[in-house]
C-alpha positions in Angstrom: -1.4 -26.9 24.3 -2.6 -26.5 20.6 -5.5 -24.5 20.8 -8.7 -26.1 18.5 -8.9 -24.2 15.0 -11.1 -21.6 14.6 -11.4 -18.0 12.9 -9.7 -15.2 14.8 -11.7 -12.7 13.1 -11.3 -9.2 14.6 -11.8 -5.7 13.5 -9.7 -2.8 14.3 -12.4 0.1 14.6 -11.6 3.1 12.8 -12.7 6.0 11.3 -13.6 5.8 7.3 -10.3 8.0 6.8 -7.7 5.8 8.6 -6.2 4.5 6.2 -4.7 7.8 5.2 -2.1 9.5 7.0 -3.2 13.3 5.2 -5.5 13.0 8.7 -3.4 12.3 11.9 -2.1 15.0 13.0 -5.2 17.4 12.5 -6.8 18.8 15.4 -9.3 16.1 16.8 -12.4 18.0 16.6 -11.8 18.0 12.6 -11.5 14.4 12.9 -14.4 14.0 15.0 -16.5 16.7 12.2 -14.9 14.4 9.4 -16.6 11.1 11.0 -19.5 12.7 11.1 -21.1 9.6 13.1 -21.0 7.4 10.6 -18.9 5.1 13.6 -21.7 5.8 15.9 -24.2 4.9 13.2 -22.3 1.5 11.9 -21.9 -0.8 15.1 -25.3 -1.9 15.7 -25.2 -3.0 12.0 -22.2 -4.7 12.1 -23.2 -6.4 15.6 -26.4 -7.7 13.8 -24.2 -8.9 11.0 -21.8 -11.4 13.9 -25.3 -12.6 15.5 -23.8 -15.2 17.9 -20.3 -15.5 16.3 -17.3 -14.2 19.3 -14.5 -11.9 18.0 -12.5 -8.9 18.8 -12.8 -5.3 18.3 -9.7 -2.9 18.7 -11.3 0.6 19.3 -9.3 3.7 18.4 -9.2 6.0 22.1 -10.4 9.1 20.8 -13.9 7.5 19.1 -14.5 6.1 22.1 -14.1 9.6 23.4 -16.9 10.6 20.7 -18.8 7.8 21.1 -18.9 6.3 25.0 -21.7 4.0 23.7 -19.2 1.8 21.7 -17.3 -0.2 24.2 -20.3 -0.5 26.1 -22.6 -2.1 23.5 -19.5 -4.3 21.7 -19.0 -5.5 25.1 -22.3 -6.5 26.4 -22.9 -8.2 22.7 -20.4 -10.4 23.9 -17.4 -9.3 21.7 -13.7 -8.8 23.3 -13.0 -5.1 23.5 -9.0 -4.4 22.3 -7.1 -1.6 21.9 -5.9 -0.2 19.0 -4.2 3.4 19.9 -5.8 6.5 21.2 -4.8 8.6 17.7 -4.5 6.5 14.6 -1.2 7.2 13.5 1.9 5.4 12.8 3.6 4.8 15.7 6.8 3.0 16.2 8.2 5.0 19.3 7.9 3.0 22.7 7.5 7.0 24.2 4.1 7.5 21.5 2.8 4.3 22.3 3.2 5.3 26.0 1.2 8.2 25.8 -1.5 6.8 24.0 -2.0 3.9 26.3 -2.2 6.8 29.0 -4.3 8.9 27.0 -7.0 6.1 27.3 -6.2 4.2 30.2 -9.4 5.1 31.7 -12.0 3.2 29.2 -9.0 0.3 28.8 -9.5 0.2 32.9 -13.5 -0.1 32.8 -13.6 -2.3 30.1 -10.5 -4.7 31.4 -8.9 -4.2 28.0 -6.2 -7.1 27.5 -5.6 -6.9 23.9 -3.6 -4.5 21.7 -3.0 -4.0 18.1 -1.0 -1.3 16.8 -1.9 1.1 13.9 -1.1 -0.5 10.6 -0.2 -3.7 12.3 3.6 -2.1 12.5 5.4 -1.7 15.7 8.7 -2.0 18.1 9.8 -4.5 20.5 9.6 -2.0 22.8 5.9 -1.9 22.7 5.6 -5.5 24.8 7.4 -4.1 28.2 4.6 -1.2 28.0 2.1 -3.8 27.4 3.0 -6.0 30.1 3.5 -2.7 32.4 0.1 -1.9 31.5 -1.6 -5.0 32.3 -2.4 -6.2 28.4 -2.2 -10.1 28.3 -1.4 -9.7 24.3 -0.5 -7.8 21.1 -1.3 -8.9 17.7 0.8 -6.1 15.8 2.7 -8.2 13.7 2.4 -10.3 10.3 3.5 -14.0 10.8 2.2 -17.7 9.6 -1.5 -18.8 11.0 -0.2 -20.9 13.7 2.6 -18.7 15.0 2.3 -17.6 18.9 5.2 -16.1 20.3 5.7 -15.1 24.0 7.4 -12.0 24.5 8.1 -11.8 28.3 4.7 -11.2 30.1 2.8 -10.7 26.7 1.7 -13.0 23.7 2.3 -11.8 20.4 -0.8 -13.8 18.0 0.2 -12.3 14.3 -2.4 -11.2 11.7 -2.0 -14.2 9.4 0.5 -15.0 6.1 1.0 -17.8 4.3 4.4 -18.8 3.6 5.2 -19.9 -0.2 9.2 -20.3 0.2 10.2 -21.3 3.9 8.8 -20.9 7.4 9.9 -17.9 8.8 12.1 -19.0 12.1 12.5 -14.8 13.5 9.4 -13.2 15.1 11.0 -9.9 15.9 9.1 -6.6 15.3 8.7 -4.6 12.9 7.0 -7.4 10.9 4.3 -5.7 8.7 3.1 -5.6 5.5 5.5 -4.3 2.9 8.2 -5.3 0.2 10.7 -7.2 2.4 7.5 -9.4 3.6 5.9 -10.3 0.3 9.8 -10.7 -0.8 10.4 -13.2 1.5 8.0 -15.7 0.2 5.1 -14.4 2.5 1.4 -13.9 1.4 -0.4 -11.5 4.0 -3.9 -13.1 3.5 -4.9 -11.5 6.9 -5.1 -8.6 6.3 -8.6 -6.6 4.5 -6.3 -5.3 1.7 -5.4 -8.5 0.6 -9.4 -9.7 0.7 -10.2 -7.2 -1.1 -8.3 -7.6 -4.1 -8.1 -11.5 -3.7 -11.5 -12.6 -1.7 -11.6 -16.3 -3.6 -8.2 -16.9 -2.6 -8.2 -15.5 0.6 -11.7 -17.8 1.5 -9.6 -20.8 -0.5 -6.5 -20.1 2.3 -8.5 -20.0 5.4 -9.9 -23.7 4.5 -7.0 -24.8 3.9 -5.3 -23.7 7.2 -8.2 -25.0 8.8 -7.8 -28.3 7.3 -3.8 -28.3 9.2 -5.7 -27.3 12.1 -4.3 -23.5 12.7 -6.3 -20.8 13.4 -6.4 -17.9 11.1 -5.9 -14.2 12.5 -7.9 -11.5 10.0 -8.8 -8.0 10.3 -11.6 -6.0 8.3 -12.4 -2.6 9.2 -16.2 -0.7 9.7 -16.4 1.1 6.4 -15.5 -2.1 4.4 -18.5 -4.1 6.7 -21.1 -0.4 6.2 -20.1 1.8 3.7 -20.2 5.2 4.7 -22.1 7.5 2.9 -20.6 8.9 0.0 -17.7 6.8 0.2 -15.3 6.2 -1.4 -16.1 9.4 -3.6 -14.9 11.7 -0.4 -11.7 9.2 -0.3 -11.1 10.3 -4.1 -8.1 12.7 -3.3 -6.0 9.6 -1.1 -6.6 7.3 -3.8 -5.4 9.3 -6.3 -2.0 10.0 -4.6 -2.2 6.4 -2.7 -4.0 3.8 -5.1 -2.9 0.9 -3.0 -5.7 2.7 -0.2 -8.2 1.5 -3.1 -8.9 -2.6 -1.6 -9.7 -0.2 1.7 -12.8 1.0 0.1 -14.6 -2.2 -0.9 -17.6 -3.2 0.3 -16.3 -6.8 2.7 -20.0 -7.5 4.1 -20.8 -10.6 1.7 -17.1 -11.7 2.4 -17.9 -11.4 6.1 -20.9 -13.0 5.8 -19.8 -16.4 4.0 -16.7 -16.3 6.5 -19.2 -16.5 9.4 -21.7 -19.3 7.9 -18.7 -21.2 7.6 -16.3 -21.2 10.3 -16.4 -21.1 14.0 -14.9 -18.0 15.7 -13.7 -16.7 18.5 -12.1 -13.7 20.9 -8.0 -13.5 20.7 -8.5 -14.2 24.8 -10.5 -17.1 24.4 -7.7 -18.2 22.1 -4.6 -17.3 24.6 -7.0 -19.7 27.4 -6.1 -22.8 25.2 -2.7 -21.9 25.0 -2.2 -21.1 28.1 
């Protein structure tokens, strides 16, 4: 069954300094000092901003270990609560991704997580045995044409979105994210908040169009880009300088967000996977 087109607008709920990797592997309460509740202080905002648009929110573990409260009130706001890794890191080891969905199974148990989406939308094929193992109905951790829904074993991989100028991709196999071979290959990464931030006409232009064929559109847009943290992106200065391409992280998305929402219908991944199903 081809599901009806609508936005799969999700956000993968992070910390402001995510998009680095000079963070991961400090001890957690620096991270947790380094947020310095600006997650806390940014979801009721950004819940005002959906109203009664549906989508998806992949929480990073360890902020939900600082802040309990988020789950909860994304959850009774009607949003799908995902999972997006318990340490933001790379990962691409089946034996990592393991031990974060461990690391967190509690809240994924309370909150009947089903969804998973793995840092930097790179992973293994490994990760979708764990998945089924652990009771996830889907992963969206890969970058693939608006349309695109393959079934790996027990678990649905739905891609972050690309729009393909040369030829339809016909391989779904992962590692599939955004870099050099991808954007080689004749494949514009329109899902993802990088690309929106540097190209937000375009992006808006592509989503119409897609809608117009029917498909439905998977994006991702991260807390700081919806509220901008306070002094930010001055405290970001030092990544940017060695990493400019984390630059289109830093941009304020909220208008973006906004026209995105007057204009098309949304909903959550699992309300999707229903109409596939």
């Amino acid at each position: 069954m081809t599901p009806s087109p609508r936005l799969l607008l999700t956000i993968d709920y992070e910390s402001w300094f995510a998009p680095s990797r000079r963070y991961d592997f400090l001890p957690p309460e620096t991270r947790f000092n380094l947020d310095e509740g600006l997650s806390r202080q940014a979801i009721d905002l950004i819940l005002d901003i959906f109203g009664d648009s549906k989508v998806t929110f992949y929480l990073v573990g360890e902020m939900v270990g600082w802040y309990p409260e988020l789950p909860e009130k994304i959850s009774k706001a009607g949003h799908e609560v995902g999972f997006h890794c318990h340490i933001h890191r790379r990962l691409d080891d089946a034996n990592e991704i393991e031990k974060d969905l461990i690391a967190s199974a509690g809240w994924i148990q309370k909150y009947n997580v089903r969804g998973y989406r793995a840092p930097m939308i790179n992973t293994v094929e490994g990760v979708y045995p764990l998945l089924a193992k652990h009771n996830f109905l889907y992963s969206s951790s890969q970058y693939a044409p608006a349309g695109v829904a393959v079934k790996k074993g027990d678990v649905w991989e739905i891609p972050v979105s690309t729009l393909p100028l040369l030829k339809m991709p016909d391989e779904f196999n992962a590692p599939r994210y955004m870099n050099l071979k991808l954007v080689a290959g004749g494949e514009f990464p329109y899902g993802s908040s990088f690309t929106s931030g540097l190209f937000r006409r375009t992006v808006y232009k592509i989503i119409e169009r897609e809608f117009k064929a029917g498909k439905s559109p998977v994006i991702f847009l991260h807390p700081y880009e919806i509220v901008t943290p306070a002094g930010y992106p001055r405290r970001f200065v030092v990544d940017m300088l060695h990493h400019p391409l984390l630059f289109p992280f830093t941009f304020n998305k909220s208008n973006f967000l906004k026209d995105l929402l007057k204009n098309f219908p949304t909903s959550t991944m699992q309300d999707y996977i229903k109409e596939l199903q």
